[in-house]
N, C-alpha and C positions, 0 to 999 in steps of 0.2 A: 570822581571815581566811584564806581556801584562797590558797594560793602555786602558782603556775604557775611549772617552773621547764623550761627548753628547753637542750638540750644541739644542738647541730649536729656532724655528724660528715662526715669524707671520709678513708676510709682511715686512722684513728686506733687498730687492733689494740693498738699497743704502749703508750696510753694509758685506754683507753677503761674498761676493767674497773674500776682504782683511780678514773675519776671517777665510775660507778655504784655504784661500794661509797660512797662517801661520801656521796653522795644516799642509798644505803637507810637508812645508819647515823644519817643526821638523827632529832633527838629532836622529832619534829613531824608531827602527822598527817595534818593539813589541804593535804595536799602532791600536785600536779598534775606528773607530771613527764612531758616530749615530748622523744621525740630525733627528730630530723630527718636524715638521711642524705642524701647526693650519691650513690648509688650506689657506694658501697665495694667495694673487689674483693679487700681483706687478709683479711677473716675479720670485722670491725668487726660487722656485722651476726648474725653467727654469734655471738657475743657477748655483743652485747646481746640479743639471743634468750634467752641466758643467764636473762634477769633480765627477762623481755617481763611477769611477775606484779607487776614492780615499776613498769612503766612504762606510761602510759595511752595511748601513742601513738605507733607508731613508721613513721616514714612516710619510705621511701626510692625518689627519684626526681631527675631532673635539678634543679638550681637557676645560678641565674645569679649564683655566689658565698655567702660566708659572712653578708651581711645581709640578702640576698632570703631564704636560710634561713630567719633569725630572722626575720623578717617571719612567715614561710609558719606558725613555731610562735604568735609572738602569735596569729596567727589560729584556730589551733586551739585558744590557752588558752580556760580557762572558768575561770581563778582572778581573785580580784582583786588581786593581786600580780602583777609578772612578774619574772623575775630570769633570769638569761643564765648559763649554768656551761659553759665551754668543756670541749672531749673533753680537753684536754690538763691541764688542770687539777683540782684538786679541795678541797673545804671543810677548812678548817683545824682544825675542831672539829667534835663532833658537834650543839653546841647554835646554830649561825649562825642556822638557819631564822626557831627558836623566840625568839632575842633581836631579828633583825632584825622579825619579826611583833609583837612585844610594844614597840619604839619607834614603829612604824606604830600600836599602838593606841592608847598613851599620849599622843603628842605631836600625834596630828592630819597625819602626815605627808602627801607625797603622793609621795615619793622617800626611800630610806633609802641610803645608801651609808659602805663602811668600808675598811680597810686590805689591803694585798696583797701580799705576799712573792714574787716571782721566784726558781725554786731552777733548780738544774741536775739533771741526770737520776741523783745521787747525794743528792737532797735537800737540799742545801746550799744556803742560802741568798744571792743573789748580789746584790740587788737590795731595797730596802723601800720601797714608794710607800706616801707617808703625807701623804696633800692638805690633812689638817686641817679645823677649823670653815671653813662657806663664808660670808663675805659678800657682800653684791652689788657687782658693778662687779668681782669676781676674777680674772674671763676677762680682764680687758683686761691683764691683768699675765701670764698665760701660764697660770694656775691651771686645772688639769680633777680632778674626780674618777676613781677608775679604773673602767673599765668594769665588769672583773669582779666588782666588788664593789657594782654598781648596780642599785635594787630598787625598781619603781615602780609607782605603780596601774596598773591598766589601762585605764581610763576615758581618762588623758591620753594615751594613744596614739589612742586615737577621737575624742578633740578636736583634738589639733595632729599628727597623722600618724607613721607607722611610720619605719622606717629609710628614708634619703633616699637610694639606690643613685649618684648622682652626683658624691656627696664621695668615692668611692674609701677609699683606708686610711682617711681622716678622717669615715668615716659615722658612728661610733660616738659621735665630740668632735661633730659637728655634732648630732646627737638630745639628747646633754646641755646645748650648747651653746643648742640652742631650747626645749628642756622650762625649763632651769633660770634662763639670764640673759634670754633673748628675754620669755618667759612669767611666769615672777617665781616658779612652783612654789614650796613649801615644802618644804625639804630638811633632812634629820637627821646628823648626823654617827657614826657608832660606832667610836669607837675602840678598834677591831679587827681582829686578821687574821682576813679573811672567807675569802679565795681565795686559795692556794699555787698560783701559775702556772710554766709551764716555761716557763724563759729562750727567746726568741729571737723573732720578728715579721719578717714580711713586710716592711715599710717602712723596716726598717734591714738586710736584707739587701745594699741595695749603692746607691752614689751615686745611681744612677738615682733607686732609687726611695724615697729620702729626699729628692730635690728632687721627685719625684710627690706627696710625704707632705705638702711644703713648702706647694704648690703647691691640695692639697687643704686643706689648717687657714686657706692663706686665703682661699680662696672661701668658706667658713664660716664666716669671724668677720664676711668682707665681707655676703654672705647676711642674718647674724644682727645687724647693724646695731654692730658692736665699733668706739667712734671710734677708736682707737690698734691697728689690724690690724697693722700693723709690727713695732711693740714687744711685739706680744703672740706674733707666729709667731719673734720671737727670745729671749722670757725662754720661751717652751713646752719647749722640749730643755731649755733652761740650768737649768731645774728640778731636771733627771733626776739631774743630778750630788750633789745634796744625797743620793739615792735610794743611792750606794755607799755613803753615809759612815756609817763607826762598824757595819760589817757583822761580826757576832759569830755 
């Protein structure tokens, strides 16, 4: 199966190379890759230029944030996979592609999603999101998988719609949130680290915009018809904490 896989970038110089090196180094050839650009003014682009033999499309212009981006790439995939690799991050191994493409063959998937390490800018690991096998009814307990490690047809983007620009930080939990409980999709689990992400987000930069964050998960479980939205926008963080423990 050809994997579309979209990188968004703004101003991402000081990470952007090591996420392109990992995308080349992938053992997989059936491989679509789009970077999207806000117009960059570090060198970002200078860069990826670097490697434009490696990349099928690189399109830089204004956007109205980092999921009208990802939007703008599904719309230029042509694989039937899509999978989202932040500038800031990069694949854990070189064979993700190839194992994530081979649980889509095998099991009939229509979503593959797996593990993700938060490190700091020393590599050190700070952080392990490990969401587990999903059953239905999870979200109402606080359960997401991590985005960056999410990998779906692309068909179900042209049946139940692209990123929903109104949830704010929570656009990403409301698109899993309607693909996977709304809709009933078929999801795989790989218990794996898919994505080594760098520490830090938006929505935990400051009270504000963690009661924005708050504010956005529940207009999305509301949305998404979650009967227990309460309980679910209070066990969501209280997750996180199992995410330090036993960090080696």
């Amino acid at each position: 199966m050809k994997i579309s896989l979209i990188t968004v970038t703004f101003n991402a110089a000081d990470t952007i190379e090591l996420c392109i090196n990992s995308v080349i180094n992938q053992q997989y050839p059936h491989l679509e890759y789009i970077i999207i650009d806000a117009q960059s003014t570090d060198g970002t682009l200078v860069i990826a230029n670097k490697y434009k033999k490696h990349i099928h499309h690189i399109v830089s212009e204004p956007d109205n944030g980092i999921y009208d981006a990802m939007n703008k790439g599904i719309k230029h995939a042509t694989g039937d996979i899509i999978g989202i690799l932040n500038a800031d991050d990069h694949f854990a191994e070189n064979d993700i592609l190839k194992t994530i493409n081979n649980i889509f063959e095998t099991t009939g998937a229509d979503a593959v999603y797996g593990n993700v390490d938060y490190i700091d800018k020393n590599n050190k690991v700070i952080r392990k999101w490990r969401s587990g096998v999903y059953e239905h009814g999870a979200f109402n307990w606080g359960w997401m998988p991590p985005h960056p490690s999410f990998y779906v047809k692309k068909e179900l983007f042209e049946k139940f719609g692209l990123y929903d620009l109104q949830y704010g930080s929570a656009t990403d939990y409301e698109l899993m949130l309607r693909f996977i409980h709304t809709h009933k999709i078929k999801v795989e689990y790989l218990d794996k680290v898919v994505v080594k992400m760098l520490i830090g987000g938006v929505s935990n930069k400051s009270i504000k915009n963690r009661i924005d964050a708050w504010k956005n998960d529940y207009k999305a479980m509301q949305t998404n018809g979650l009967p227990f939205p309460y309980i679910a926008i209070i066990l969501k963080p209280l997750r996180k904490i199992t995410q330090y423990i036993n960090i080696k």
